[in-house]
C-alpha positions in Angstrom: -2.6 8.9 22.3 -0.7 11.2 20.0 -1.7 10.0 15.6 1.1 8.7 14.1 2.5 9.6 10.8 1.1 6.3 9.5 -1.9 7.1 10.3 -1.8 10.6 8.5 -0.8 8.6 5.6 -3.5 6.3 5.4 -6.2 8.7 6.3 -5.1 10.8 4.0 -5.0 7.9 0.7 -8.6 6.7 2.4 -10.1 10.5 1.7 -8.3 10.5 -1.8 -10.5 7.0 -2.7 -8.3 4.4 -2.0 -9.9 1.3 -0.8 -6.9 -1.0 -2.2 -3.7 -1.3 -1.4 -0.9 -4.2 -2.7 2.1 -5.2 -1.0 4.5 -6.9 0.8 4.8 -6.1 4.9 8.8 -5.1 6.2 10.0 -4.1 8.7 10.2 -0.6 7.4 6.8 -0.4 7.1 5.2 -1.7 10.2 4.0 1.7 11.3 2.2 1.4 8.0 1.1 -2.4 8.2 -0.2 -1.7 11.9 -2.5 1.7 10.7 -3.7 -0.6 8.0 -4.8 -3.0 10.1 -6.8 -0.4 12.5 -8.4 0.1 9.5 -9.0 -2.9 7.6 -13.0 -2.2 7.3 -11.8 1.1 5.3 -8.8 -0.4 3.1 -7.9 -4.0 2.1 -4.3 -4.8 2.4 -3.6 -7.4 -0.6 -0.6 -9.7 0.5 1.6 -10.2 -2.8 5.1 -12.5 -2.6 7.5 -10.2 -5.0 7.3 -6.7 -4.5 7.0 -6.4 -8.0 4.3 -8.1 -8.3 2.5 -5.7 -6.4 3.1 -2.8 -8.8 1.8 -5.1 -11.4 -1.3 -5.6 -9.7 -1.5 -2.1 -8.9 -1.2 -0.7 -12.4 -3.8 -3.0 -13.2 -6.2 -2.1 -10.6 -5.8 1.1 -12.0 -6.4 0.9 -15.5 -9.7 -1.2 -15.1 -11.1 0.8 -12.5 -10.1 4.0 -12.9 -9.1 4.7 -9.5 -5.6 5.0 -8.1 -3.6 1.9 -8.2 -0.9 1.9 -4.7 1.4 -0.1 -4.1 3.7 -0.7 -0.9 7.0 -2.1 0.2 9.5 -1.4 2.6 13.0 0.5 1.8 15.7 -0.6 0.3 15.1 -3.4 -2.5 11.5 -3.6 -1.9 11.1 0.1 -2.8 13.4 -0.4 -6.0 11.3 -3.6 -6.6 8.3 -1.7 -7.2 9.9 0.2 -10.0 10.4 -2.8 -11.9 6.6 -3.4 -12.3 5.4 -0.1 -13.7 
């Protein structure tokens, strides 16, 4: 079976350190939710309930651990929900 660009993506964050990620699922995103999931021993998905909400907690993350804070929401107003909480 052929990788998907999902799963580019989220190898690709998993080499770079992450091991955290907050958001909210879409439908936008379910190539993203379901390579998350495939690798859920790797990188803990952190359910949020407002987009927003999961910048907040990323930009924390970030600043008292020094490693990179991500965030992740489907298109439309989820996306532009994230840029509220930076």
């Amino acid at each position: 079976m052929a990788t998907t660009a999902a799963e580019v993506l989220i190898d690709t964050i998993y080499d770079w350190g992450v091991d955290t990620i907050f958001g909210l699922p879409g439908d936008g995103i379910n190539g993203i939710m379901e390579a998350l999931r495939l690798r859920q021993d790797k990188i803990r998905f952190i359910q949020v309930r407002h987009e927003e909400a999961a910048a907040f907690m990323a930009c924390a993350y970030a600043k008292y651990t020094g490693k990179l804070g991500v965030c992740l929401a489907t298109s439309g107003p989820g996306g532009l929900h994230l840029l509220n909480g930076k």
